[in-house]
C-alpha positions in Angstrom: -6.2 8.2 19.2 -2.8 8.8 18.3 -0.8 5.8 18.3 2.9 7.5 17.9 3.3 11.1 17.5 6.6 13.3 17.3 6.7 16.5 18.2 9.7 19.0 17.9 12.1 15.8 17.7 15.8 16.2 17.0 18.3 13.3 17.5 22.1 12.6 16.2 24.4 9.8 17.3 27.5 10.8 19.2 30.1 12.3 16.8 27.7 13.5 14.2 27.8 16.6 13.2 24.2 17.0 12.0 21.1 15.7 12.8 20.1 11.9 11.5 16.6 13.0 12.2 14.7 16.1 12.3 10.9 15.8 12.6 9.0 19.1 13.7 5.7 17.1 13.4 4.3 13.7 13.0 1.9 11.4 13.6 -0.2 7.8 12.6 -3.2 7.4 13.7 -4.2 3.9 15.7 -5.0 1.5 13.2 -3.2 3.0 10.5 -0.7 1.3 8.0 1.7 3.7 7.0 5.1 3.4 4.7 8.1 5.4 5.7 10.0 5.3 2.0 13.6 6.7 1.9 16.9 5.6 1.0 19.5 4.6 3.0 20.5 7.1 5.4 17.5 9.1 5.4 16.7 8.6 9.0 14.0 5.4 8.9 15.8 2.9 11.4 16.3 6.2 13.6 12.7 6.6 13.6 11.9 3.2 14.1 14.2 3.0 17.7 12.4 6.2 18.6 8.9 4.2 18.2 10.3 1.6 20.3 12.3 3.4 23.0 15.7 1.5 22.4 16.6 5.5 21.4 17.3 6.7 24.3 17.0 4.2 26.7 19.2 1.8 24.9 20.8 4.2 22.0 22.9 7.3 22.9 23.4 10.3 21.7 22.0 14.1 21.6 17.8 14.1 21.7 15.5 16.8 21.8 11.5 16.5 21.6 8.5 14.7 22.5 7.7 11.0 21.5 4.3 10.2 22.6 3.1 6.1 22.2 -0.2 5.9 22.6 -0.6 9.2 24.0 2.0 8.4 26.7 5.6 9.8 26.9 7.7 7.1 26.0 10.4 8.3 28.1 8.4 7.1 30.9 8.2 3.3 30.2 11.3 0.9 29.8 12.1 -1.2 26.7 10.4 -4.2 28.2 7.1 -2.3 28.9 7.5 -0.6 25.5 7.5 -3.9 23.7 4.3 -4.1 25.1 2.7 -1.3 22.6 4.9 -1.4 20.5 6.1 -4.6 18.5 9.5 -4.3 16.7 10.8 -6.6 13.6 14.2 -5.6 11.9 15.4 -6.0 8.2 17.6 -9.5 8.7 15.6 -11.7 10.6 18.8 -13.6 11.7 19.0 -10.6 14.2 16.0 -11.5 16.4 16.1 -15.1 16.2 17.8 -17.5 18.6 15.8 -20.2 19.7 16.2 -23.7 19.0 12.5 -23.9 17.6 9.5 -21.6 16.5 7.3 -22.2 19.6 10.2 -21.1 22.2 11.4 -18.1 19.8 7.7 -17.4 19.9 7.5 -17.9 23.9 10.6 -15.9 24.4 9.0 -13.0 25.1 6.0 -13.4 27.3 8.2 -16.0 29.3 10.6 -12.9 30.4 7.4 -11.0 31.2 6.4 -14.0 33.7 3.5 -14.5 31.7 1.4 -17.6 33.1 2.6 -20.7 30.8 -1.2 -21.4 29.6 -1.4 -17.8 28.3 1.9 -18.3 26.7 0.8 -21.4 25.1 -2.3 -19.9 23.8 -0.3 -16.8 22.5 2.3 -19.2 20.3 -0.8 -20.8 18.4 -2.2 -17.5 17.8 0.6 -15.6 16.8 1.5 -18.8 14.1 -1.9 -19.1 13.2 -1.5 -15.6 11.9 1.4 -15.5 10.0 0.8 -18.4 8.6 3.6 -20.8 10.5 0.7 -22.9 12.0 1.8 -26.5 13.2 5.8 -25.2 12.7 5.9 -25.2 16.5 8.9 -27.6 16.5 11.1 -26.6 13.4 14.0 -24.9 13.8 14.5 -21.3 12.8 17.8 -22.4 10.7 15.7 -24.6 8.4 12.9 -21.9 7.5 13.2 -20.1 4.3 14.1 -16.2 4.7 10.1 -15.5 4.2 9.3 -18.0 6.6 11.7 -16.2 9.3 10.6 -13.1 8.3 7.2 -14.6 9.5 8.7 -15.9 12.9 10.1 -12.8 13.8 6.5 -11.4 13.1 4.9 -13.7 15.5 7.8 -13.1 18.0 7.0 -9.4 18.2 3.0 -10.5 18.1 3.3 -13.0 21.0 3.9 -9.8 23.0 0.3 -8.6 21.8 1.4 -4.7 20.8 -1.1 -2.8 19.3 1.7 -1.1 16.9 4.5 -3.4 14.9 6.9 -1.4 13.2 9.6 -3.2 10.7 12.3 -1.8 9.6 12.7 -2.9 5.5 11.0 -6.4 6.9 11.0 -7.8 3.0 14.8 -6.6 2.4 15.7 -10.0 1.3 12.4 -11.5 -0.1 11.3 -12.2 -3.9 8.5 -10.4 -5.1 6.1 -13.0 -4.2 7.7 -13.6 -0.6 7.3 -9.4 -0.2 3.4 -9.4 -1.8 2.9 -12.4 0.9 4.6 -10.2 3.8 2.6 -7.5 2.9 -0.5 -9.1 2.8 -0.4 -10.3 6.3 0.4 -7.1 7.8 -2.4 -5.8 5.4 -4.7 -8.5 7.7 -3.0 -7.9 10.5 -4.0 -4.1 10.3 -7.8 -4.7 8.6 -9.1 -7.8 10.9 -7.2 -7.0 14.2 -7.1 -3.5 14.2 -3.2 -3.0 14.8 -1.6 0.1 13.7 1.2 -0.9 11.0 4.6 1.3 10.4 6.9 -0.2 7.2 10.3 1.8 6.5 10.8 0.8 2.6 12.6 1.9 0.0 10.8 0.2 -2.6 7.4 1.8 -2.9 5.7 -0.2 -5.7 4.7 -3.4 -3.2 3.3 -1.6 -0.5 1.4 1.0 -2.5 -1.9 -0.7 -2.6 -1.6 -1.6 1.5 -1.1 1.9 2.4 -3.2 4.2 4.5 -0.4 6.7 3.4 3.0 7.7 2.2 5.8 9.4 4.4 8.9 10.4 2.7 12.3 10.4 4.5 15.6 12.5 3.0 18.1 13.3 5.6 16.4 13.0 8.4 13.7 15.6 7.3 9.8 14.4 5.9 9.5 15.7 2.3 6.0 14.5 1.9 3.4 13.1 3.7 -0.3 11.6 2.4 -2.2 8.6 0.2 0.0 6.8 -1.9 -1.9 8.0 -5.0 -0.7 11.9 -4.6 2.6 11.1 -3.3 3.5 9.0 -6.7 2.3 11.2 -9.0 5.6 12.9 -9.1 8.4 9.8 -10.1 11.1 13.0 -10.6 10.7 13.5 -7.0 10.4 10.6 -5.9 13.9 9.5 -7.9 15.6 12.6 -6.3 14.3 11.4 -2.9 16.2 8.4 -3.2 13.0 6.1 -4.0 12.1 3.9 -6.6 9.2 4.9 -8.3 6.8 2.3 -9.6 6.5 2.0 -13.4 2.9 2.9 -13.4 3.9 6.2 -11.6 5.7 7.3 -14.7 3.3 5.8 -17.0 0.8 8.2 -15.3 3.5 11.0 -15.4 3.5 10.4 -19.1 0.5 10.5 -19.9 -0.2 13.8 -17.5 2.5 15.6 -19.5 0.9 14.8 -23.0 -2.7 15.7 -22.2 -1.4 18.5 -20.1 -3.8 18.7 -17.1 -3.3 17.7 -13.5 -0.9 14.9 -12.5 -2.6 11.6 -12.5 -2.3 8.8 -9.9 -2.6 5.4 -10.2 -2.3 2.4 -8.5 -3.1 -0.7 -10.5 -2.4 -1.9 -14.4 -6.7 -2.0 -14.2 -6.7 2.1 -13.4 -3.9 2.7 -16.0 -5.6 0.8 -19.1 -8.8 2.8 -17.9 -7.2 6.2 -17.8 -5.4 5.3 -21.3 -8.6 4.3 -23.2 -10.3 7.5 -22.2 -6.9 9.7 -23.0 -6.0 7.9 -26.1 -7.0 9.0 -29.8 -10.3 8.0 -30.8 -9.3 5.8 -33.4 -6.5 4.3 -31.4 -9.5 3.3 -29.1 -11.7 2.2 -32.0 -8.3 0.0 -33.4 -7.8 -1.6 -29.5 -11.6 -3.1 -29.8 
C-alpha cells in the first residue's frame, strides 16, 4: 500500500510567479522511512502541508494534482481527520507546544477528538514511553531541553496514533548526539511499529544509515530518487543541489576517480577502511599491518 502518493501535483502560493512545487510522480511506500534532502526553498515544507492537508484546506494558493493518503484523496478528509493518518512535527518545537505540562500537550489532541479519558490516559504513557519522556508527565514544556521538546512534539503528533509522521527538519536545532538520538527513535518507531516515516533534511550524513531511501528536492522539482548509497555517490551533485554531502561520500568519490571504475557508495567509516584496504597499494596494505 501506498501511504502518500502525488500524482501530477503543481502548487504556488498567491503572488508567485512559479511553482514552489512541481511533482509529476511520487510515492512512499507504508512503512517506509524516507529523507526528503534539499535546501532551503526547494519545496520540502510545501510537500510536507500537502501530506497533511493544511495545503489547501488551511494554505492558499493555486493547486493542481492528486494527493492520495493511504490511498484516499486527501481532499476528502479535514485537517482533524487527516491528523488521524498523518502525524505532523515542525522544525521549532516552540511552534506546537502550549500546554502547561507534557501529559496535557500530549492529551491535547485526542481530547479535541472526544476521545474517552481512559484511552487518553493510556495513549500519554504510550506515546512517552516511546520517545523516551517516560514519568515527565508533569514537567513543563519550558523546562525541557530543545531534544527533549523535540521529543514532546513527537509524542503529541503520536498520541493521535497516525500511521505516517512527517517532520519538517525535526533536528534543526539539535547537537549531533541530540540528532543521532532523534533519529534513532523514529528509526524504532518505523522498524518495531511499523509506521511509515517522512524526514525533510538538509543534512544528509545523520540520517543516511536510517533510510529506506533518498529524495532530492531543488526548486520544487525531485532530482533524484533511491537508497542512500546511489544517491551519495555523487558529492558534486549533491553540493549543487544545495546538500551537504557526508565526508565519506567524497572519500568514496576519491577513491572512485583514482581507480577509475564505477562510483562507489558507502555508508560507514567500517565500509570505507574495507574498500581502501582492497584499493590501496599492496605494500601500503602490507605497511598498515
Amino acid at each position: 500500500m501506498q501511504a502518500l502518493r502525488l500524482e501530477d501535483v503543481r502548487f504556488r502560493y498567491p503572488g508567485m510567479s512559479g511553482w514552489a512545487l512541481d511533482i509529476p510522480s511520487l510515492g512512499i511506500g507504508q512503512g517506509e522511512f524516507v529523507t526528503v534532502l534539499g535546501p532551503n526553498g526547494a519545496g520540502k515544507t510545501t510537500l510536507s502541508f500537502l501530506a497533511n492537508g493544511l495545503i489547501p484546506k488551511s494554505i492558499k494558493g493555486e493547486s493542481e494534482g492528486s494527493v492520495e493518503v493511504f490511498e484516499h484523496k486527501a481532499s476528502e478528509y479535514s485537517v482533524a481527520q487527516l491528523s488521524t493518518l498523518v502525524g505532523m512535527v515542525f522544525q521549532e518545537p516552540e511552534s506546537q507546544l502550549f500546554c502547561m505540562s507534557a501529559e496535557e500537550e500530549v492529551a491535547f489532541g485526542p481530547e479535541n477528538l472526544a476521545v474517552p479519558r481512559d484511552e487518553i490516559a493510556r495513549r500519554v504513557e504510550w506515546a512517552l514511553g516511546l520517545v523516551g519522556l517516560k514519568g515527565m508527565n508533569g514537567r513543563s514544556p519550558s523546562t525541557l531541553s530543545g531534544g527533549q521538546k523535540q521529543r514532546l512534539a513527537i509524542a503529541a503528533a503520536l498520541s493521535m496514533k497516525p500511521s505516517m509522521l512527517v517532520l519538517d527538519e525535526p533536528a534543526y536545532a539539535l547537537d549531533p548526539v541530540g540528532r543521532i538520538e532523534l533519529y534513532t527513535i523514529l528509526s524504532d518507531l518505523k522498524t518495531n511499529h511499523g509506521m511509515t516515516v517522512v524526514v525533510m533534511e538538509r543534512d544528509a550524513e545523520a540520517l543516511a544509515k536510517f533510510s529506506d531511501r533518498f529524495v532530492v528536492l531543488v526548486g520544487g522539482r525531485i532530482t533524484a530518487s533511491g537508497p542512500p548509497a546511489a544517491v551519495l555517490r555523487d558529492p558534486r551533485f549533491l553540493k549543487e543541489a544545495g546538500v551537504s554531502p557526508p565526508q565519506l561520500s567524497e572519500v568514496a568519490s576519491m577513491i572512485s576517480a583514482r581507480r577509475k571504475g564505477p562510483p562507489l557508495g558507502f555508508l560507514t567509516v567500517e565500509e570505507a577502511v574495507a574498500e581502501i584496504m582492497v584499493n590501496a597499494p599492496r605494500h601500503t596494505r602490507m605497511v598498515s599491518r
